[in-house]
Backbone of each chain as ProteinMPNN parsed JSONL, in Angstrom:
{"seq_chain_A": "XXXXXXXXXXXXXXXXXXXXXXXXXXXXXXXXXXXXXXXXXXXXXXXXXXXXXXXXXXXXXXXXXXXXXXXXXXXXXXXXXXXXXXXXXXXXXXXXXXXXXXXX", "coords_chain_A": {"N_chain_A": [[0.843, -1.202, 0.0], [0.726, 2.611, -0.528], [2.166, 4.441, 2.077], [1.217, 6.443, 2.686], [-2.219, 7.828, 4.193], [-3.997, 9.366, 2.653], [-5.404, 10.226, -0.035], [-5.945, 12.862, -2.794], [-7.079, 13.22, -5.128], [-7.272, 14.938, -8.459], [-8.962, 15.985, -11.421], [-9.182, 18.239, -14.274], [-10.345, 19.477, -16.596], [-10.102, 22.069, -19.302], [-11.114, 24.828, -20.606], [-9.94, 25.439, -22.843], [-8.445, 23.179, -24.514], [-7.052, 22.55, -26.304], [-5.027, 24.485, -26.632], [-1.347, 25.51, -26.869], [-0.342, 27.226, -25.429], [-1.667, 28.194, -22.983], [-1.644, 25.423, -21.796], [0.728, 25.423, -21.288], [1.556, 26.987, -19.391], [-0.54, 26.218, -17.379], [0.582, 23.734, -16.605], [3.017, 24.7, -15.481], [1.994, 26.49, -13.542], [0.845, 24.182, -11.888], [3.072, 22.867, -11.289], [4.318, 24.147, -9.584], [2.365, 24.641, -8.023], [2.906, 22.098, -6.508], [4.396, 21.738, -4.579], [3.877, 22.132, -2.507], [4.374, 21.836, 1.387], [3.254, 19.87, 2.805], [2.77, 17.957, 1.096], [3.14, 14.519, 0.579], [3.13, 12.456, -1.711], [3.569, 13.158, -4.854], [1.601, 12.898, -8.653], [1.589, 13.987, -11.619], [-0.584, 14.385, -14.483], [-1.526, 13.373, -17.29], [-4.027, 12.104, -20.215], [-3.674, 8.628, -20.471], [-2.962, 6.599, -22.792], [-4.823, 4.438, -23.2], [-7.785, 2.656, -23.973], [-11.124, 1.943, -23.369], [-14.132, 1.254, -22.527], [-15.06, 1.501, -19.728], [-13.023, 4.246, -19.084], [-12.418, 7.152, -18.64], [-11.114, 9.573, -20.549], [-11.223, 11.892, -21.132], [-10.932, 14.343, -19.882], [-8.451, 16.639, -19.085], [-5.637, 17.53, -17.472], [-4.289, 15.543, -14.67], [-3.988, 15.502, -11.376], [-2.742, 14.39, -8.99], [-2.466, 13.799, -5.011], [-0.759, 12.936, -2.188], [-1.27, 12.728, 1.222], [-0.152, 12.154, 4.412], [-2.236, 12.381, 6.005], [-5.351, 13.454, 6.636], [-5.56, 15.907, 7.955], [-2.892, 16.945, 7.037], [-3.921, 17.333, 4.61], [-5.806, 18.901, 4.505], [-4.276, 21.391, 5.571], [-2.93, 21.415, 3.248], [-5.111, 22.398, 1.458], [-5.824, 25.423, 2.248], [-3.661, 26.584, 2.039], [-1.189, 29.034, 0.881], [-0.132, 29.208, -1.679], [-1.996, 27.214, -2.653], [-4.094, 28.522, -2.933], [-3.527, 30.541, -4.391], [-2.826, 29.565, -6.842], [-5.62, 28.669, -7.404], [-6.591, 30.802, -7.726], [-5.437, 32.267, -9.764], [-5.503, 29.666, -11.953], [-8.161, 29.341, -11.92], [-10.126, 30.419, -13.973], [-9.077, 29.372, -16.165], [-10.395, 26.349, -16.413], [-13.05, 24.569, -17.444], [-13.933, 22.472, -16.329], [-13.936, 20.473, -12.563], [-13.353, 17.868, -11.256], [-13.294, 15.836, -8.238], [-11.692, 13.518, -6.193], [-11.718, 12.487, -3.161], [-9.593, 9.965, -1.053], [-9.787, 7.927, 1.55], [-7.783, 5.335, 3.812], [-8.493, 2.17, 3.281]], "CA_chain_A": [[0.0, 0.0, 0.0], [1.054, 3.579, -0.326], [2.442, 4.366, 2.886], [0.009, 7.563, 3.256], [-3.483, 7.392, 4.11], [-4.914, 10.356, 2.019], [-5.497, 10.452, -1.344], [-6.551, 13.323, -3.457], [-7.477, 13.342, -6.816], [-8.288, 15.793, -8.8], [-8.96, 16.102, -12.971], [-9.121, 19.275, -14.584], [-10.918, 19.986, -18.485], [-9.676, 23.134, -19.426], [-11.917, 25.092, -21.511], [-9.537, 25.956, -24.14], [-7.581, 22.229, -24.08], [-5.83, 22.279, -27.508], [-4.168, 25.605, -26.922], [-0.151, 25.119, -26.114], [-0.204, 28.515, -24.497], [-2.663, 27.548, -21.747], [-1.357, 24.244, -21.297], [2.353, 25.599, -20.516], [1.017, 28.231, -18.447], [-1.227, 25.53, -16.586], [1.789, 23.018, -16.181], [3.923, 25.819, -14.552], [1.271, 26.147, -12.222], [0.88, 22.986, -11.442], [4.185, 22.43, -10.73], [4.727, 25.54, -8.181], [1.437, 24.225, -6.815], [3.228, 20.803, -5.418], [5.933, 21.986, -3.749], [3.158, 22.572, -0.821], [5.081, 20.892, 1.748], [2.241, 18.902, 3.718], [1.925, 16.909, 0.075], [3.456, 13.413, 0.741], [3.941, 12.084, -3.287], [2.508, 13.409, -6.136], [2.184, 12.569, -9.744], [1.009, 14.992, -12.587], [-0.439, 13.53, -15.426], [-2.276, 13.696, -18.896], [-4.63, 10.773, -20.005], [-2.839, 7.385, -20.838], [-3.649, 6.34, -24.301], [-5.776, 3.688, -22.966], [-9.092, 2.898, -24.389], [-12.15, 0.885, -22.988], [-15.839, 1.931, -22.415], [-15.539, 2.674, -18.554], [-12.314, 5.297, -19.208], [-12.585, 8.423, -18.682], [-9.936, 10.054, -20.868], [-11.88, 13.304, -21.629], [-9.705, 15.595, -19.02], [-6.92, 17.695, -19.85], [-4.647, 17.258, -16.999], [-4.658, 15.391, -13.326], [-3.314, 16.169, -10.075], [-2.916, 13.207, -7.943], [-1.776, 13.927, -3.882], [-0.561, 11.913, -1.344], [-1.24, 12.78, 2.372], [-0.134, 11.417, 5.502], [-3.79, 12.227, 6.796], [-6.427, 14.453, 6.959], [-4.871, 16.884, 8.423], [-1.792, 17.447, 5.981], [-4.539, 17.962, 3.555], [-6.619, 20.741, 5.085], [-3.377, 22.576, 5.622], [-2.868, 22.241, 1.706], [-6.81, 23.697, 1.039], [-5.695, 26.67, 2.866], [-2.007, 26.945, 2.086], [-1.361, 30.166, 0.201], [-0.086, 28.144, -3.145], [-2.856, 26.441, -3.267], [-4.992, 29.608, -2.886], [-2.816, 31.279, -5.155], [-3.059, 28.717, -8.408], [-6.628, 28.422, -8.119], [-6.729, 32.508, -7.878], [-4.212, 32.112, -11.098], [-5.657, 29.23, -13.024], [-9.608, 28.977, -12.216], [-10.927, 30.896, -15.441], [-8.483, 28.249, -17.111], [-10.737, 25.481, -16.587], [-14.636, 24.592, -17.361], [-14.642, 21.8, -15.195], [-12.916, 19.834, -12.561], [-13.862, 16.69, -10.61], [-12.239, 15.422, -7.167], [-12.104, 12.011, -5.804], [-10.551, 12.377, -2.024], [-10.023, 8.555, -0.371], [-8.972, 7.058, 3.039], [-7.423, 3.844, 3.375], [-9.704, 0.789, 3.987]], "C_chain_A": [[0.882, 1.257, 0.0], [1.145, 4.06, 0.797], [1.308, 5.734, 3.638], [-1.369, 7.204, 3.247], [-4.839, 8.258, 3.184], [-4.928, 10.713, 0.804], [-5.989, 11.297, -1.737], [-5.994, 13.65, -5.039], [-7.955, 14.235, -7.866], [-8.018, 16.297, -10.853], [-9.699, 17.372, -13.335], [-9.993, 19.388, -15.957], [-10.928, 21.094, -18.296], [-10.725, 23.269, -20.328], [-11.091, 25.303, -23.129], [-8.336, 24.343, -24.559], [-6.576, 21.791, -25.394], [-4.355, 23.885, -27.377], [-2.841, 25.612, -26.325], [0.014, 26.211, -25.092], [-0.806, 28.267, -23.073], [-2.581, 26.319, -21.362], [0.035, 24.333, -20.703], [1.805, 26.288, -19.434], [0.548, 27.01, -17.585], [-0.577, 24.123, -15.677], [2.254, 23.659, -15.434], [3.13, 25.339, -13.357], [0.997, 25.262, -11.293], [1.819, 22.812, -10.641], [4.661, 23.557, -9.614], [3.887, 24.582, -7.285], [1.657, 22.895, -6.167], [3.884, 20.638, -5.17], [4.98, 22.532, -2.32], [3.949, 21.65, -0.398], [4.475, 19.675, 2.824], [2.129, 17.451, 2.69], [3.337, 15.59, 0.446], [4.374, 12.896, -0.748], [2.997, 12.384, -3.731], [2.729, 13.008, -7.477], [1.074, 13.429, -10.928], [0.817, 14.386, -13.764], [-1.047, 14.062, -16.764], [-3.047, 12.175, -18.918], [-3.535, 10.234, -20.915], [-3.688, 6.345, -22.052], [-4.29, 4.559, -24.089], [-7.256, 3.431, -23.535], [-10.372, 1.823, -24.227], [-13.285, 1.74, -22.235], [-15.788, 2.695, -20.616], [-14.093, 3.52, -18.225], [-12.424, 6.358, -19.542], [-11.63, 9.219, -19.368], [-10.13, 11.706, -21.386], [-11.17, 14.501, -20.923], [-8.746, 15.986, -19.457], [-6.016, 17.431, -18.969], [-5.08, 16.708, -15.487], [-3.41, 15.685, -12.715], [-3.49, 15.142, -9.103], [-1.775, 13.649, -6.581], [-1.418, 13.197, -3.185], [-0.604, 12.251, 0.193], [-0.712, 11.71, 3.48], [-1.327, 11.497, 6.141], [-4.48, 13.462, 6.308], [-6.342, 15.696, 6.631], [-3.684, 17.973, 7.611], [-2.832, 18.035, 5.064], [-5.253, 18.975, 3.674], [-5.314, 21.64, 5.303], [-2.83, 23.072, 3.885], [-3.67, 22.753, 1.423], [-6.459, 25.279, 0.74], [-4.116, 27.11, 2.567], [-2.275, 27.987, 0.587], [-0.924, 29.883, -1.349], [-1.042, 27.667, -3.573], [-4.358, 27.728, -3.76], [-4.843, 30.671, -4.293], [-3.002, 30.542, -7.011], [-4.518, 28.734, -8.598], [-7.181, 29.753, -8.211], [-6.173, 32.593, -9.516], [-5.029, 31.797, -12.028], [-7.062, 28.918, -13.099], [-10.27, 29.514, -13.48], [-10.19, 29.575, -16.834], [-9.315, 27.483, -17.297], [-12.364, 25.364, -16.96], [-14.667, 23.531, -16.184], [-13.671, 21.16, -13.965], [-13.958, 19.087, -10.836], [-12.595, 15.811, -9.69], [-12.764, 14.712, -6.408], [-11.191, 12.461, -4.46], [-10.864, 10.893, -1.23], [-9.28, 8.41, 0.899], [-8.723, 5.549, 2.964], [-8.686, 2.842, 3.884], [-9.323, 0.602, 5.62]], "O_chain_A": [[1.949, 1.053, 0.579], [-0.005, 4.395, 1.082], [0.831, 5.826, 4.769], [-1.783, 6.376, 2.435], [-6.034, 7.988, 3.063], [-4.31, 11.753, 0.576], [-7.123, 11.187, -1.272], [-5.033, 14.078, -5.678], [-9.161, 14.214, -8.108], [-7.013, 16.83, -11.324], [-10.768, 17.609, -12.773], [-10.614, 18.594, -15.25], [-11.562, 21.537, -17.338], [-11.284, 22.302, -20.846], [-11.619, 25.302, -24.241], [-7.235, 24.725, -24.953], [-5.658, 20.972, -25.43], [-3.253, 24.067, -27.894], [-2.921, 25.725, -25.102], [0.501, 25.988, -23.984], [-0.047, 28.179, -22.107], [-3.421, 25.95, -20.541], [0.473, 23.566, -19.846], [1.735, 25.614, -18.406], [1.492, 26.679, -16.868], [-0.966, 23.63, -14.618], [1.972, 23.285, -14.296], [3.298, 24.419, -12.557], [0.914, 25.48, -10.084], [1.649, 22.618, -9.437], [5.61, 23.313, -8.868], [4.258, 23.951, -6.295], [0.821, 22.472, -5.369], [4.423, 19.537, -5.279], [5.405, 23.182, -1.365], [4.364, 20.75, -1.126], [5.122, 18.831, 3.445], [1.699, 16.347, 3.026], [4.49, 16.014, 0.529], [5.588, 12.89, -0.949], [1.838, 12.145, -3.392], [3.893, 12.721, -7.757], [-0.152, 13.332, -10.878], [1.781, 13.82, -14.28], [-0.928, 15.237, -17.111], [-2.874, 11.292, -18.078], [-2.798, 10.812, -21.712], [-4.695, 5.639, -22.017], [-4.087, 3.672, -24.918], [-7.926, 4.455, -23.402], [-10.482, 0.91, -25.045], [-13.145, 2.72, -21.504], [-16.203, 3.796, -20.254], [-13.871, 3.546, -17.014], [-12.537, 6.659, -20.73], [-11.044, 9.829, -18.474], [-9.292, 12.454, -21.89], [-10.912, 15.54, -21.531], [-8.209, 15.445, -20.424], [-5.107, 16.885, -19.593], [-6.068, 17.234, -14.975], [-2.297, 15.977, -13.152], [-4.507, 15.146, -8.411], [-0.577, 13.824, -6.802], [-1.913, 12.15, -3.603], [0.507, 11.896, 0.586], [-0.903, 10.503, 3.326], [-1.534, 10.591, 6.948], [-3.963, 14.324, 5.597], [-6.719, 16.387, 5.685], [-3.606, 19.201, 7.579], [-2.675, 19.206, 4.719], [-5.262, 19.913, 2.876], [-5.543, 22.837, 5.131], [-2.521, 24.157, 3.393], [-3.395, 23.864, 0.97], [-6.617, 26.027, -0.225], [-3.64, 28.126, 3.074], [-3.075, 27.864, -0.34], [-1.561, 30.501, -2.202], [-1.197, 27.572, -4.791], [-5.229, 27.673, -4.627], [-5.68, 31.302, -4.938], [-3.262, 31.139, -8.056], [-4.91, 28.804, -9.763], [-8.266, 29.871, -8.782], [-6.902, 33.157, -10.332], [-5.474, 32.603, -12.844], [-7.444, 28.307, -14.096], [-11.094, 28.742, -13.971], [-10.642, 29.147, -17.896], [-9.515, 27.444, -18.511], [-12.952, 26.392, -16.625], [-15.364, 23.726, -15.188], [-12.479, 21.268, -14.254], [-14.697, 19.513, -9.949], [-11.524, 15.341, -10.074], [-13.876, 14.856, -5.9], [-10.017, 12.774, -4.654], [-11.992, 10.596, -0.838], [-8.15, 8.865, 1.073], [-9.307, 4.741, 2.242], [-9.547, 2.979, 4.753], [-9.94, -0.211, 6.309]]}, "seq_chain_B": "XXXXXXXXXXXXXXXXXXXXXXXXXXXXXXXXXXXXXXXXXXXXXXXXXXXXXXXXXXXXXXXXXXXXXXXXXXXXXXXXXXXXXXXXXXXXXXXXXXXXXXXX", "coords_chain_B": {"N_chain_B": [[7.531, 13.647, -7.405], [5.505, 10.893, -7.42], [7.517, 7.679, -8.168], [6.781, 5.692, -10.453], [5.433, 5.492, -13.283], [2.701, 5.546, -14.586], [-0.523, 5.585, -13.83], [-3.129, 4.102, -12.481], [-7.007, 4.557, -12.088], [-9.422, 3.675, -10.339], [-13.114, 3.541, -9.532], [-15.87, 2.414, -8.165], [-19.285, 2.197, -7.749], [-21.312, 0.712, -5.304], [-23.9, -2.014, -5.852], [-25.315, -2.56, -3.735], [-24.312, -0.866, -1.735], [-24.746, -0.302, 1.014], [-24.272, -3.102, 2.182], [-23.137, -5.076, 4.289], [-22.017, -7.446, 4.044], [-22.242, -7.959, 1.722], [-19.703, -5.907, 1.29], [-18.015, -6.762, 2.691], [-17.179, -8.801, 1.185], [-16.27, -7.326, -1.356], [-13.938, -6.24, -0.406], [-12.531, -7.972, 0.361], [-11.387, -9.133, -2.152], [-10.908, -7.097, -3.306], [-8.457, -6.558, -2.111], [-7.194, -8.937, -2.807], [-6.592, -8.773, -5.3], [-4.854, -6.574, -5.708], [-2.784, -8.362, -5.347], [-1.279, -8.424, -7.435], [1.761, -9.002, -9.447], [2.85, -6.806, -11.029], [2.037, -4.493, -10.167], [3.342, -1.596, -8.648], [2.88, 0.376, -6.727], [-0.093, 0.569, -4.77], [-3.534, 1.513, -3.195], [-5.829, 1.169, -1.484], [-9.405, 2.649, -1.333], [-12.307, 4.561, 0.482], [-14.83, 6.293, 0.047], [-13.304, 10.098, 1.16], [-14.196, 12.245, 4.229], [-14.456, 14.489, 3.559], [-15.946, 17.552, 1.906], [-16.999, 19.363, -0.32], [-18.291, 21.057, -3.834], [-17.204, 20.276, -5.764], [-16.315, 17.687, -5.258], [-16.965, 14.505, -5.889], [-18.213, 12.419, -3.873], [-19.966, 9.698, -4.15], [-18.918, 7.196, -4.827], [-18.449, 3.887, -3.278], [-16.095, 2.08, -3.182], [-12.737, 2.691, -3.844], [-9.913, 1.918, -6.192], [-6.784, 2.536, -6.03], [-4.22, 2.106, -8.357], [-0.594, 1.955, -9.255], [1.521, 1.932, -12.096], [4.977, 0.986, -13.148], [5.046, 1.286, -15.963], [3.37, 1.51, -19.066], [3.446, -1.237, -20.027], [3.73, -2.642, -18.164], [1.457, -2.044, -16.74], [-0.634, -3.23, -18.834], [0.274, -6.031, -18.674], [-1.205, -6.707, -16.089], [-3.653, -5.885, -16.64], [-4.873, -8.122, -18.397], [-4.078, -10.477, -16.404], [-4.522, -13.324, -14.717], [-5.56, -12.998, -12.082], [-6.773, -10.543, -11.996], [-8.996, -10.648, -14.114], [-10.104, -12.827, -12.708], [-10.985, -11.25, -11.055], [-13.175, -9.759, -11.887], [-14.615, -11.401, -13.134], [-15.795, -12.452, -10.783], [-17.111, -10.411, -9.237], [-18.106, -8.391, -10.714], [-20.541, -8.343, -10.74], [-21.706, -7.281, -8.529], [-21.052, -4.431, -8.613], [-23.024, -1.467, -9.719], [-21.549, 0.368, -11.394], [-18.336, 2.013, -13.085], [-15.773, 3.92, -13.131], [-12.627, 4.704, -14.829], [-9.772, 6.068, -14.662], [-7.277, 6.781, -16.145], [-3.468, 7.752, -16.017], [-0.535, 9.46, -17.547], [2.616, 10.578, -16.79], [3.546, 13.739, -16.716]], "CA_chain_B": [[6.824, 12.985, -8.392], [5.686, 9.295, -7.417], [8.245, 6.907, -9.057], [6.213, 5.25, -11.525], [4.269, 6.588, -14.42], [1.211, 4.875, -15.069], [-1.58, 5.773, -12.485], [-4.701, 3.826, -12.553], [-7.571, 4.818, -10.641], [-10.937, 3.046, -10.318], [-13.922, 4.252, -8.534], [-16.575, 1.493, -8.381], [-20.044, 2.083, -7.326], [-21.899, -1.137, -5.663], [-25.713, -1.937, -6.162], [-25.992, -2.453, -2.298], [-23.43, -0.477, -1.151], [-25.108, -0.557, 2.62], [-24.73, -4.716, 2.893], [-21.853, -4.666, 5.338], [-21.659, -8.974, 4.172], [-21.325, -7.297, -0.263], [-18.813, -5.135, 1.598], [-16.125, -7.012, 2.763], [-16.782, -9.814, 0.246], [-15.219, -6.773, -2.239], [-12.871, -5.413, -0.097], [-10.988, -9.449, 0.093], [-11.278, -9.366, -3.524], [-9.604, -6.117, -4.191], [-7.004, -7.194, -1.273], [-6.212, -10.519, -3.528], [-6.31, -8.457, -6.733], [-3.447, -5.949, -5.885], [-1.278, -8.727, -5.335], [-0.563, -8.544, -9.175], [3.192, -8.417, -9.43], [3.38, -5.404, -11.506], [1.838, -3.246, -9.396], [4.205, -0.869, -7.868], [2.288, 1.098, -5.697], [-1.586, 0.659, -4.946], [-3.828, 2.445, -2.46], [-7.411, 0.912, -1.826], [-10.12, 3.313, -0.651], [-13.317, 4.812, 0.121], [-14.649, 8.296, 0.144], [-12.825, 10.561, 2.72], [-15.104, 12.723, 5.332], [-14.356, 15.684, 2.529], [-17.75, 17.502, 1.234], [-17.288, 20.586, -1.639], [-19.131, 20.967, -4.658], [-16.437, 19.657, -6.618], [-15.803, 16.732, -4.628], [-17.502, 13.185, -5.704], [-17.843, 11.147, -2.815], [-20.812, 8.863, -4.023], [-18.533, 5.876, -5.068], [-18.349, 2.958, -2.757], [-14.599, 1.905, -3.04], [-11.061, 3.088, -4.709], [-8.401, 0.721, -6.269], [-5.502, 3.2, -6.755], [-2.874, 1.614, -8.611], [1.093, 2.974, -9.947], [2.676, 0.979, -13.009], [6.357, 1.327, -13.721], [5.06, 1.709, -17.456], [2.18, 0.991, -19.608], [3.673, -2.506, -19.859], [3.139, -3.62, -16.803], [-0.524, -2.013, -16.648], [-1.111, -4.245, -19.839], [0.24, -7.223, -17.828], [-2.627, -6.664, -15.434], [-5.182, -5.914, -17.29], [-4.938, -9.754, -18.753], [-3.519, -11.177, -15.434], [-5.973, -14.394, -14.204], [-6.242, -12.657, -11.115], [-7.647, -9.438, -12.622], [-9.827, -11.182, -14.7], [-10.839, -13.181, -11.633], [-11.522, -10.291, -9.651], [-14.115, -8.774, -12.82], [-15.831, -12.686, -12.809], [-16.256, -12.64, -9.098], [-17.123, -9.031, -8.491], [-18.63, -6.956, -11.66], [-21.948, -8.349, -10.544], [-21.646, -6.305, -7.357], [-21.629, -3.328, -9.03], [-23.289, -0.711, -10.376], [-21.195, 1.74, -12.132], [-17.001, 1.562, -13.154], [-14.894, 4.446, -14.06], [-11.703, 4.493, -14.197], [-8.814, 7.283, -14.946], [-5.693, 6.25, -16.55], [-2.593, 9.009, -16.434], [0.605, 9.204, -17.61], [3.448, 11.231, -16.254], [3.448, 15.276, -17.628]], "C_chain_B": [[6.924, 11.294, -7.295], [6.714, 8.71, -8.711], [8.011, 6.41, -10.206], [5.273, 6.084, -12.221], [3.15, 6.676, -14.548], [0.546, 5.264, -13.922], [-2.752, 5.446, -12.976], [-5.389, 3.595, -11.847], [-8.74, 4.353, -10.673], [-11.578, 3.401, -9.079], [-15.42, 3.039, -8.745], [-17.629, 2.265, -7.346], [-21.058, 0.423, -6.771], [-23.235, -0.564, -6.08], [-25.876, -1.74, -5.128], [-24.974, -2.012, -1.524], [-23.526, -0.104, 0.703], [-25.314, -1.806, 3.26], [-23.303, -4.97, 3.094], [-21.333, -6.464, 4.639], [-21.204, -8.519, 2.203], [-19.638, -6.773, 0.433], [-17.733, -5.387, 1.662], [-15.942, -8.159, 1.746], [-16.158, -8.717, -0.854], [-14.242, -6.441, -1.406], [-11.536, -6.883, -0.126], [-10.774, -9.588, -1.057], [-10.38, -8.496, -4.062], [-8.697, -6.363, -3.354], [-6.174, -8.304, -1.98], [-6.093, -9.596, -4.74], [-4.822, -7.241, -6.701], [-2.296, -6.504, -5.617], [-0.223, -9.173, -6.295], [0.478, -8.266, -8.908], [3.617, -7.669, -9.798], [3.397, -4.469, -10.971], [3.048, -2.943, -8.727], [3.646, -0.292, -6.427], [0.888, 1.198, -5.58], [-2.264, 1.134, -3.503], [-5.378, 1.434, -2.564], [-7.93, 1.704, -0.406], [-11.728, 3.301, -0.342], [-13.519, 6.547, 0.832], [-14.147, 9.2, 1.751], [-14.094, 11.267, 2.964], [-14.355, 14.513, 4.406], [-15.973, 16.422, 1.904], [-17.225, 19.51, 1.016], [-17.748, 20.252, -2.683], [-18.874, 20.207, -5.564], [-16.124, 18.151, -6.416], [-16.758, 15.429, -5.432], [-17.122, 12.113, -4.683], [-18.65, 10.134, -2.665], [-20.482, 7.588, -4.597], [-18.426, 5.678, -3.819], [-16.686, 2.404, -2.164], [-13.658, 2.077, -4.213], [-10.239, 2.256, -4.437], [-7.321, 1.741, -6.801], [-4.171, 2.384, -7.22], [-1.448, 2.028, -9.493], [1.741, 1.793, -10.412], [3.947, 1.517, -13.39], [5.847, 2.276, -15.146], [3.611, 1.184, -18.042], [2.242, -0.469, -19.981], [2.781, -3.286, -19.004], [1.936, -3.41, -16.381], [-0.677, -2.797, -17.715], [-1.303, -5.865, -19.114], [-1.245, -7.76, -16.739], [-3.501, -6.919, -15.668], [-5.69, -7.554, -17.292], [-4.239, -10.879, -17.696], [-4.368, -12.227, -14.755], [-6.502, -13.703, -12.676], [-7.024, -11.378, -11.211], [-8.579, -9.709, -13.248], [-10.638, -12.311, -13.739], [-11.75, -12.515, -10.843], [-13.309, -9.95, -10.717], [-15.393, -10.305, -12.97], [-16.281, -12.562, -11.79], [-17.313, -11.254, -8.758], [-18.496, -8.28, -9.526], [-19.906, -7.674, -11.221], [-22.908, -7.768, -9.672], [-21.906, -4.795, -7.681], [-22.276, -2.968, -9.976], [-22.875, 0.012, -12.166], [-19.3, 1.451, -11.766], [-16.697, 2.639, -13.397], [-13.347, 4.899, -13.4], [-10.497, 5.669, -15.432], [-7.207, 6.699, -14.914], [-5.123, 7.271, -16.634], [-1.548, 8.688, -16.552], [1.57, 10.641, -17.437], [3.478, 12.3, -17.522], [4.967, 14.879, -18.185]], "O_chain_B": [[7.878, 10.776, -6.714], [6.719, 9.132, -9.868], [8.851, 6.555, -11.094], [4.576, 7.035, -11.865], [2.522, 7.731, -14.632], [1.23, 5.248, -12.899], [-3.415, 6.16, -13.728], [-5.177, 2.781, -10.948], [-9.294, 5.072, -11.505], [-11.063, 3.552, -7.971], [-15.882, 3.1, -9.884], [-17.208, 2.85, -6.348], [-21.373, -0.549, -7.458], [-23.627, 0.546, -6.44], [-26.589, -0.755, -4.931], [-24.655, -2.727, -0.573], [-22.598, 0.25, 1.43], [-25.995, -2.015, 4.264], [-22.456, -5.056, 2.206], [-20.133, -6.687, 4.8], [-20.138, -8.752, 1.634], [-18.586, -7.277, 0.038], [-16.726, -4.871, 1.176], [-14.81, -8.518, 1.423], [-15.276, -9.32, -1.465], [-13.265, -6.315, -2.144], [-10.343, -6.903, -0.427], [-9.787, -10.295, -1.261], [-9.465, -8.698, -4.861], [-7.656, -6.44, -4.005], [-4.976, -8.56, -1.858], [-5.034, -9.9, -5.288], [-3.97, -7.177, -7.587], [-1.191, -5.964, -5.557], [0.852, -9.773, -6.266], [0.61, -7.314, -8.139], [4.723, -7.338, -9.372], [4.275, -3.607, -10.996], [3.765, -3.828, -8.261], [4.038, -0.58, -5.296], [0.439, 2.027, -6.372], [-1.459, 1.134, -2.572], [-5.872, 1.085, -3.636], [-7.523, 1.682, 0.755], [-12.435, 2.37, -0.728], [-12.935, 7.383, 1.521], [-14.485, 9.017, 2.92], [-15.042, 11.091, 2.199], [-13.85, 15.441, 5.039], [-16.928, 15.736, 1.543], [-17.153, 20.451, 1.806], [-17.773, 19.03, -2.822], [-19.686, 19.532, -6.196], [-15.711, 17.465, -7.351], [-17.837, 16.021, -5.433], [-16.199, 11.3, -4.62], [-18.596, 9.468, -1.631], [-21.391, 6.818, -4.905], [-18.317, 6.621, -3.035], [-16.288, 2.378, -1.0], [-13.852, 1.637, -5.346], [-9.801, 1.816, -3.373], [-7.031, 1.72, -7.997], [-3.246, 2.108, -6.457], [-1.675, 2.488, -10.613], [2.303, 0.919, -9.754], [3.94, 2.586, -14.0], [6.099, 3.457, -15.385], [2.867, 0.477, -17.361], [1.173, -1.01, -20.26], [1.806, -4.038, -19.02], [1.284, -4.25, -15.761], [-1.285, -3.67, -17.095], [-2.289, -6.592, -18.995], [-1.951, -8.769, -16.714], [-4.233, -7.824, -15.267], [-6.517, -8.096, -16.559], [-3.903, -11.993, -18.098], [-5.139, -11.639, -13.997], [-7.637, -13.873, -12.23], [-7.958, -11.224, -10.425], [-9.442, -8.857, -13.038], [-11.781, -12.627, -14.069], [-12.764, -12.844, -10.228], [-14.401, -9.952, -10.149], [-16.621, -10.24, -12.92], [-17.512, -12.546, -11.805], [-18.246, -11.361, -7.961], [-19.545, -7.789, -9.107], [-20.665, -6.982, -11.9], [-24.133, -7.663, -9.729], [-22.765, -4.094, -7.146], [-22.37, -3.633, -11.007], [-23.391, 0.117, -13.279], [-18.874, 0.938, -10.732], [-17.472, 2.924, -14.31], [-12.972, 5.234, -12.276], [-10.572, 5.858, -16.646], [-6.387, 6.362, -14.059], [-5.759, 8.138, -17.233], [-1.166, 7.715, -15.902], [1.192, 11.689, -17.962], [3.456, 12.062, -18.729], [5.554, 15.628, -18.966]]}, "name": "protein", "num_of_chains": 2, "seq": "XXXXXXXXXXXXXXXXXXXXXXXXXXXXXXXXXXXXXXXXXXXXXXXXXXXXXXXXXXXXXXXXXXXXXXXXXXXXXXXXXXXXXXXXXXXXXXXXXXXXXXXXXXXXXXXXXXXXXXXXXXXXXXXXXXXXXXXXXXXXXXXXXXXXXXXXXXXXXXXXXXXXXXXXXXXXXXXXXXXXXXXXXXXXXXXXXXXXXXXXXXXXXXXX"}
């Protein structure tokens, strides 16, 4: 198992998702935004040229976190990075859908 | 960055997701199914005690799993115990989707 107990998840669809300009720009960001230091392991992704009926590959970019608990993660919510990117990059996106889990 | 590339994330809804005896008969199932040898790193969940607009927390249980490469998620896919788990199980649920990413 992943040694942390807090997972968050979170997939992005940009409104404008072919444009390279808004996808560098939105990378950057990204990448400032997970140097919070509560985050455990993270992994930044794009979809994985996978293809079968229940895949979701319609998103533009994810954001997968790793907490040690709870706790670590409410201090990222509120941490001024995190406040700061979605001050930055919210008009970037139309939509964005977040899975947060605890271990079994 | 997590080590590995591949991140695949499944979010399963059951049918009777309030029959505590469905419940743990999936949870031993996804316990025997991450003991695929490829897997690197896997995470099994269910929704944290999180609640924003954005959030989905009306799945049941999360199989987070981290492949070296798209290899070794292939391996899986067609692994008898993955294909065990989808005989035994998919009758349990509902609803599947699942979010493949690969490293920015």
């Amino acid at each position: 198992m992943l040694e942390s107990n807090f997972i968050h998840h979170v997939f992005f669809w940009l409104k404008d998702p072919d444009n390279q300009e808004v996808k560098t720009k939105f990378e950057k960001a990204l990448k400032e935004l997970v140097t919070v230091e509560t985050i455990a392991e993270k992994h930044l992704g794009t979809p994985a040229a996978t293809n079968r009926g229940v895949i979701d590959s319609s998103y533009t970019f994810s954001l997968l976190t790793v907490f040690k608990n709870k706790a670590d993660h409410d201090i990222y919510q509120e941490h001024p990075k995190h406040l700061k990117f979605i001050e930055n990059c919210a008009e970037l996106w139309d939509r964005v859908v977040v899975y947060d889990s605890e271990s079994l």
